[in-house]
Each structure stands twice: as structure tokens, then as C-alpha cells.
FIRONU-699549 format. One line per 2 residues: for each residue z, y, x of C-alpha. Coordinates in pm, 1 decimal. Layout:
Z/Y/X; ...
REM end
This chain:
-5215.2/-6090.0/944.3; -4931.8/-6259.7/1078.6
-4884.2/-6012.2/1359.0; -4930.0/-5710.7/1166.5
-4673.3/-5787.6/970.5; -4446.0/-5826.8/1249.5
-4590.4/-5480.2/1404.3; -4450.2/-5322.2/1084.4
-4112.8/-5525.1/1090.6; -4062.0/-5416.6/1468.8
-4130.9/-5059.0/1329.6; -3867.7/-5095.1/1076.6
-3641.1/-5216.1/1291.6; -3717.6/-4969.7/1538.2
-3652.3/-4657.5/1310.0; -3345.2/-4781.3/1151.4
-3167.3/-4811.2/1507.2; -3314.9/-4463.7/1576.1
-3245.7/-4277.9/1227.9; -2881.2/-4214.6/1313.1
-2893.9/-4054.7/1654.9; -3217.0/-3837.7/1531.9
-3008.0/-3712.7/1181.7; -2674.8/-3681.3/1488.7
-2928.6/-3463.6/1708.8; -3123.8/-3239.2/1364.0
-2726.5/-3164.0/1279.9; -2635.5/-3050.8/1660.2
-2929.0/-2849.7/1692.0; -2840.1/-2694.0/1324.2
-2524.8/-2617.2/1409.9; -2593.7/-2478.0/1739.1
-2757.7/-2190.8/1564.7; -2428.0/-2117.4/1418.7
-2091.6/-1930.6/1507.4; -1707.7/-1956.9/1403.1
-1551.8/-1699.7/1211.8; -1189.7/-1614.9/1204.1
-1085.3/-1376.2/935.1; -762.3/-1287.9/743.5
-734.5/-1370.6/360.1; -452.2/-1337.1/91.7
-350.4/-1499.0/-170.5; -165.0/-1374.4/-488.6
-44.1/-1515.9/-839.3; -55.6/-1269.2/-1122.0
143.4/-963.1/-1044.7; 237.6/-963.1/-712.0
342.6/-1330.9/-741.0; 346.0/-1612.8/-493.8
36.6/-1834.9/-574.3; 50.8/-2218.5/-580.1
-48.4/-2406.3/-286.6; -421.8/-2344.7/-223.0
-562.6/-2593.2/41.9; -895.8/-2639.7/204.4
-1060.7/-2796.9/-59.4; -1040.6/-2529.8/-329.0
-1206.3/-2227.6/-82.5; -1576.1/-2170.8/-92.8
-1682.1/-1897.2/137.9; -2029.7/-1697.9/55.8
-2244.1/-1477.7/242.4; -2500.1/-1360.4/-11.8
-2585.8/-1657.4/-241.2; -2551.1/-1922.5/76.2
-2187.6/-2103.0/72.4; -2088.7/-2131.4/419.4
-1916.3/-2413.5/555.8; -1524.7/-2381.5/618.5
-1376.8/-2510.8/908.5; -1010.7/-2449.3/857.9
-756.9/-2258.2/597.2; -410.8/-2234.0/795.2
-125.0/-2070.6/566.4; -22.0/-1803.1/805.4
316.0/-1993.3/844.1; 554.0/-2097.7/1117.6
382.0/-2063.1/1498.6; 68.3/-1928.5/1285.3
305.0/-1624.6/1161.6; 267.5/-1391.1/1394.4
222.6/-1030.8/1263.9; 154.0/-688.9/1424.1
234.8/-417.1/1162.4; 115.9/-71.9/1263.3
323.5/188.3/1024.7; 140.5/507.6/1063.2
266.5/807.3/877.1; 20.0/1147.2/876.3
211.0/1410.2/1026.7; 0.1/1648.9/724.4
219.2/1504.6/487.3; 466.4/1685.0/313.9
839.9/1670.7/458.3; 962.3/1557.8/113.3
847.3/1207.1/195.7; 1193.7/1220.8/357.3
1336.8/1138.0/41.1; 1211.2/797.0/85.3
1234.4/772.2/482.6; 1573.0/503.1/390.0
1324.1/332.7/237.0; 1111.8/283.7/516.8
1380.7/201.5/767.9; 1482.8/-77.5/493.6
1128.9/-205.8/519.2; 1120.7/-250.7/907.4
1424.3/-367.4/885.4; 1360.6/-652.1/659.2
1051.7/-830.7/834.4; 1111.3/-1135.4/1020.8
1106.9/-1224.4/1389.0; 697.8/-1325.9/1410.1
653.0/-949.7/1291.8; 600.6/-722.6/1559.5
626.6/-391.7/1411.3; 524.2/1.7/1567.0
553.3/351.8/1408.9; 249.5/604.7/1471.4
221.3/980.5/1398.2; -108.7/1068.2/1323.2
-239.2/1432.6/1427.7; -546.2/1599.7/1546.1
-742.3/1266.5/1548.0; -527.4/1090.6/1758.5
-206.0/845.0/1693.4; 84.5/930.4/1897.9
377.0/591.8/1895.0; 745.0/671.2/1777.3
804.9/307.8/1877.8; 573.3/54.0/2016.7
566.7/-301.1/1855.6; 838.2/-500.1/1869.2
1075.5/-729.4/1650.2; 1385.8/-501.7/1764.4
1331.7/-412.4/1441.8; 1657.3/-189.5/1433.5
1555.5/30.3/1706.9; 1197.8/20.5/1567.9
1347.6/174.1/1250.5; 1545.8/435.1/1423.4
1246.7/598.8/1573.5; 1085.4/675.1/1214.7
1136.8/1095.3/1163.0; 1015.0/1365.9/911.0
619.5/1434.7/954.2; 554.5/1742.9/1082.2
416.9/1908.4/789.1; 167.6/2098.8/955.1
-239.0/2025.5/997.7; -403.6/2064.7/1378.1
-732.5/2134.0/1440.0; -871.7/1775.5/1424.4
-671.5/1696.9/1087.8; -808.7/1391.2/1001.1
-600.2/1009.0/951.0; -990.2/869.0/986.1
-1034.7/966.0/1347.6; -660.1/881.5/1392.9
-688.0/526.5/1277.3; -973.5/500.4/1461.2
-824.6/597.3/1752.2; -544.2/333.2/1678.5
-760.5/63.9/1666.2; -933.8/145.8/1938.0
-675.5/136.8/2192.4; -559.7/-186.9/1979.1
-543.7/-490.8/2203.0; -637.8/-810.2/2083.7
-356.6/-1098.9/2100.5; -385.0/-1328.4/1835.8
-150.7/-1201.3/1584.5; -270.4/-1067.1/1273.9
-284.8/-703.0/1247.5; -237.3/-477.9/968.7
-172.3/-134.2/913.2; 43.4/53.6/631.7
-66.6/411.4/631.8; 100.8/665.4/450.6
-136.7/974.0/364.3; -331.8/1149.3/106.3
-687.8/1043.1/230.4; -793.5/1391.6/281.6
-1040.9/1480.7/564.0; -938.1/1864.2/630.3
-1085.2/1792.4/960.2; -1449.9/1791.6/770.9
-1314.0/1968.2/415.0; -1563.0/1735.6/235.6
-1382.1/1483.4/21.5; -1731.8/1247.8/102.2
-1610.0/1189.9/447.6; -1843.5/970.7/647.6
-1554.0/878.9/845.5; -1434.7/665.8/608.2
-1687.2/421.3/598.5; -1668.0/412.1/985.2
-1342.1/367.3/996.8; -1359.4/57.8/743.9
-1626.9/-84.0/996.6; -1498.9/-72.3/1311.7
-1156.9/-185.4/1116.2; -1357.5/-476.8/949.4
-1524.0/-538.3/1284.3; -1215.6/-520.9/1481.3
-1017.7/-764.1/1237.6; -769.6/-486.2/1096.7
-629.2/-478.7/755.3; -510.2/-126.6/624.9
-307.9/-137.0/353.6; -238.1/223.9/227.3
66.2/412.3/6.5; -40.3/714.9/-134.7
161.1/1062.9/-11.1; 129.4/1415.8/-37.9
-6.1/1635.3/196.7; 51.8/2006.7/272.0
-198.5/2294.3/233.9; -473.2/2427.3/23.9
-660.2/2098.4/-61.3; -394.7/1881.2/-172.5
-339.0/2171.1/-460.4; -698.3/2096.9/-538.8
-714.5/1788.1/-772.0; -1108.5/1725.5/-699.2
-1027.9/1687.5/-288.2; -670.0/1480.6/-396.9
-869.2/1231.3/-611.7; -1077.4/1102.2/-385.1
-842.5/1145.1/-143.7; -703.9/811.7/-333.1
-1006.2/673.2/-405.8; -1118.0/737.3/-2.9
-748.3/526.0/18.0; -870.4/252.1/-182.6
-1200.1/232.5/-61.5; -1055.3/154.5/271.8
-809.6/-113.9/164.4; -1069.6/-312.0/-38.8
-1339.3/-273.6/244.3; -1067.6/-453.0/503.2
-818.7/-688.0/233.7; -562.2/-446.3/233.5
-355.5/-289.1/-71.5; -382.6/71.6/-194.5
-35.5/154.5/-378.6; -20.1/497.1/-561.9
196.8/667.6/-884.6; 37.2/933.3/-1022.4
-104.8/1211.0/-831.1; 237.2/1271.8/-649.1
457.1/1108.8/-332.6; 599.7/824.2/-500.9
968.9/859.5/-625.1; 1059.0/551.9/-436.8
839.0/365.8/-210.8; 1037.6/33.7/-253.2
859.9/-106.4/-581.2; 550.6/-71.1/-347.8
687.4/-182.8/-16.9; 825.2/-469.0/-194.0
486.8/-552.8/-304.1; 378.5/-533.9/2.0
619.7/-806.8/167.5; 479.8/-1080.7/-96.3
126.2/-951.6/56.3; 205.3/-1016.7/446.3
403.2/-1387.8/311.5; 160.3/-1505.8/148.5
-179.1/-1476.9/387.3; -381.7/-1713.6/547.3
-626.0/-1790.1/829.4; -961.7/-1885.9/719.7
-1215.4/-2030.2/978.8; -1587.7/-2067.3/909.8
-1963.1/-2131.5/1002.0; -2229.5/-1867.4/1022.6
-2557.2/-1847.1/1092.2; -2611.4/-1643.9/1437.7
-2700.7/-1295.4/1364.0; -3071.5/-1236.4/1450.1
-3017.2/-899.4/1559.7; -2902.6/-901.9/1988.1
-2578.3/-682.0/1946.2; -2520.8/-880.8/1616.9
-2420.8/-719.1/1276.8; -2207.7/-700.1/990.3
-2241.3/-949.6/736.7; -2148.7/-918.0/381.9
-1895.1/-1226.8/262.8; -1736.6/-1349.4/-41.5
-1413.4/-1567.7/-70.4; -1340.7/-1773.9/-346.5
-1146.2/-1993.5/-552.4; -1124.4/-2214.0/-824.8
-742.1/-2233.7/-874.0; -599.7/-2053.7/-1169.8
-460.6/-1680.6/-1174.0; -458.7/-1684.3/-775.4
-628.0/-1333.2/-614.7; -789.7/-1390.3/-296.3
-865.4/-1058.6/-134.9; -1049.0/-1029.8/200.1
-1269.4/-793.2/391.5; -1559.9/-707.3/279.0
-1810.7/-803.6/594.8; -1766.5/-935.1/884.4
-1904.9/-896.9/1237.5; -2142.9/-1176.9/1354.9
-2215.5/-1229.0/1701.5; -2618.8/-1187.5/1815.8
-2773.3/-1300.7/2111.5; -2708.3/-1582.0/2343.4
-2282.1/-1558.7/2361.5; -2015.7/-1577.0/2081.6
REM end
């Protein structure tokens, strides 16, 4: 009796030394089926409003009804600041965007030194660069001109922007568009352009915000309310899919586009970098997975892409 009681103390013994380094090797081999995730998130206060400091603790990320686990929420501050800002401007706009072309030079002008900032014409399905990026943000806004005012044969600012961020290198910095257009396709002439979701795709799954600002285009369809209404709501389809903002007034160019571009400024201050955990996709060239950011602080906006891509198979 004696011994088997000292069988089943050695036993006790044996699994309490061992309990830790088992639970240590379950949670490796857990986590080993996951990947990090890097996306970009903002933050707003009612308004267009700075928000109050948001930290780690009040994020919850979701993907479906699982709450991921987050690794890291940087403010994108300081040696985290750097920005890439493609402006691309639809050369099928009308020339009377000139009337605000002062205030796009302004905006250029006023970003700070982490901003790297381009201009791009957009025209038959390509982007052509009136400036590449740079924080000479003087001679940056010198190279902004009147669009053309004239449609090619491959009018369409979805295959341009694709194009863009195709040829978009990867360094690090955030990077965000502002495109000024009407959203028309008059590539396709059908205002339910399946280019726009794949454009918000390979934007999503290249890490690109587009933010847009509504302005009028030339020819037959932007006389035809139907094809300019979802024209904007093919705009804001693409700026919630990828975070971004979709600024319009009215039906028409804006009078000024410094209200908006103001707006816009509190936007690229007030972002941050959110980190987290992921279950490997299944599928071997991976996928793109619905997520959901949230917060419990009071009157703060977080806005986000809508999916991201998750790596598959046996690499990140």
C-alpha cells in the first residue's frame, strides 16, 4: 500500500515538473500554424478630429467572429512616419479642375519631410509620373498641370491604378493614393465595372489605401446622372474596401478642394500600424481574409481595409 502510494506521489511529482514545458510546446506548435499581419488603420474623433490616445489595450481585431491576437499598435509617428502619397489626377477630367490646381500645389506643399509624395496622369489604362516621389515637395508641386480633357481608347482610372500599383515597389512606408476622378469606366461603358472590385483587391492585397475626391469628367456619360452616380458610389466603394476616404459635394467638381484636402491631412496624422496573428490560410497560394478592427474608446472611428491577404503554404 505503502508503495503505491509513493508510485502515485512520484507521478505527481513527475507531471507537475513536466506540465510547463508540455503547455510551452501545445502554445509553439499553436502558434506555428499562424502568421503576422501588418496592416494600416486610422483613427478619427468626431468630425475629422484628432482622437485621444488609443493604445494596445483598447484594439480587438476580428476575422469573422474569432478575435485575433494583436501583436503591436505603433502610432505612425516619428521614424514610423514614413509616407508615400501617390496623387493621381484622370487626365478625362474636365480642365476646370484648374480652378482648384493652387489648391493642390498648397497640399504637396504642406506635407512633412517623412512624406514622399508623386503626381500621376492616368490615361488609356496606364499611369504616366509628372514627378516621382520625393519630399522636394516644391518641385513635386510644380510638375502638377491641367488634365488633358480628352478620353483614349483604354479610358479607365481602374486599369490605371492598377497599373500604379503594380509597378509599386514595396519599401516600408505606408502608401496611399489620392485620386481625383469621376469613377466612370468608359473603357467598359457599364457603370457595374468588375474592375473595381479588382482593383480594391489587388490594392487590399498589395497594402494600398486610395483615398478618392470626387471630379468631373468630360464626355457623354458624365452628362448622364445614372453612369455619374455610381461613378461616386464605384469611388466610395473603393475607399471603404482599402481604409481610404471618399470626399464629394454634390454631383459637381468641388468649388474648392481645400475643406477636403484639409480633411485629408488629419487622416494621414493620425494613422497607425497594427500588427497581428492569423491563422495560416489553408488554401497553397493563400487568400483574402475578411477582418474587423475595433474599439472601445468613445467617438474614435477606426477605418481599415476590408480583407487582408493571408499567406498559404509552407512560407510567409
Amino acid at each position: 500500500m505503502v508503495t503505491s502510494f509513493r508510485r502515485i506521489a512520484f507521478l505527481f511529482v513527475v507531471l507537475a515538473v513536466l506540465s510547463p514545458a508540455l503547455s510551452a510546446q501545445a502554445q509553439k506548435q499553436a502558434s506555428s500554424g499562424n502568421v503576422p499581419i501588418t496592416t494600416v488603420v486610422t483613427a478619427l474623433g468626431p468630425k475629422y478630429t484628432a482622437p485621444p490616445v488609443i493604445s494596445q489595450s483598447d484594439v480587438s481585431v476580428y476575422s469573422g467572429k474569432d478575435k485575433q491576437n494583436v501583436i503591436a499598435w505603433v502610432p505612425a509617428q516619428g521614424d514610423k512616419a514614413n509616407l508615400e502619397l501617390a496623387i493621381v489626377i484622370d487626365d478625362s477630367d474636365r480642365i476646370d479642375i484648374g480652378n482648384q490646381i493652387s489648391d493642390i500645389t498648397s497640399f504637396i506643399k504642406s506635407q512633412p519631410k517623412s512624406c514622399g509624395v508623386a503626381v500621376f496622369y492616368a490615361s488609356n489604362g496606364t499611369v504616366q509620373a509628372a514627378s516621382q516621389f520625393s519630399t522636394d515637395h516644391e518641385a513635386v508641386a510644380k510638375s502638377v498641370r491641367l488634365p488633358l480633357g480628352r478620353t483614349a481608347a483604354y479610358s479607365s482610372i481602374y486599369l490605371s491604378l492598377m497599373d500604379l500599383i503594380k509597378r509599386w515597389p514595396v519599401t516600408g512606408a505606408r502608401r496611399e493614393v489620392l485620386l481625383m476622378a469621376d469613377g466612370i469606366d468608359r473603357f467598359r461603358g457599364d457603370p457595374f465595372s468588375p474592375d473595381v472590385d479588382t482593383t480594391i483587391e489587388r490594392a487590399q492585397k498589395a497594402g494600398v489605401m486610395i483615398h478618392t475626391l470626387y471630379a468631373s469628367g468630360i464626355g457623354a456619360f458624365s452628362r448622364n446622372m445614372f453612369q455619374v452616380n455610381y461613378g461616386q458610389s464605384n469611388l466610395a466603394k473603393m475607399a471603404d474596401g482599402t481604409g481610404g476616404e471618399a470626399f464629394f459635394q454634390g454631383l459637381q467638381t468641388p468649388i474648392s478642394f481645400a475643406p477636403f484636402l484639409e480633411q485629408l491631412n488629419v487622416v494621414l496624422n493620425n494613422q497607425y500600424w497594427l500588427k497581428f496573428e492569423t491563422p495560416r490560410s489553408k488554401k497553397k497560394n493563400g487568400e483574402m481574409r475578411s477582418i474587423r478592427v475595433r474599439t472601445e474608446q468613445k467617438d474614435v472611428d477606426l477605418s481599415n481595409a476590408t480583407r487582408v491577404f493571408v499567406p498559404g503554404g509552407g512560407s510567409e
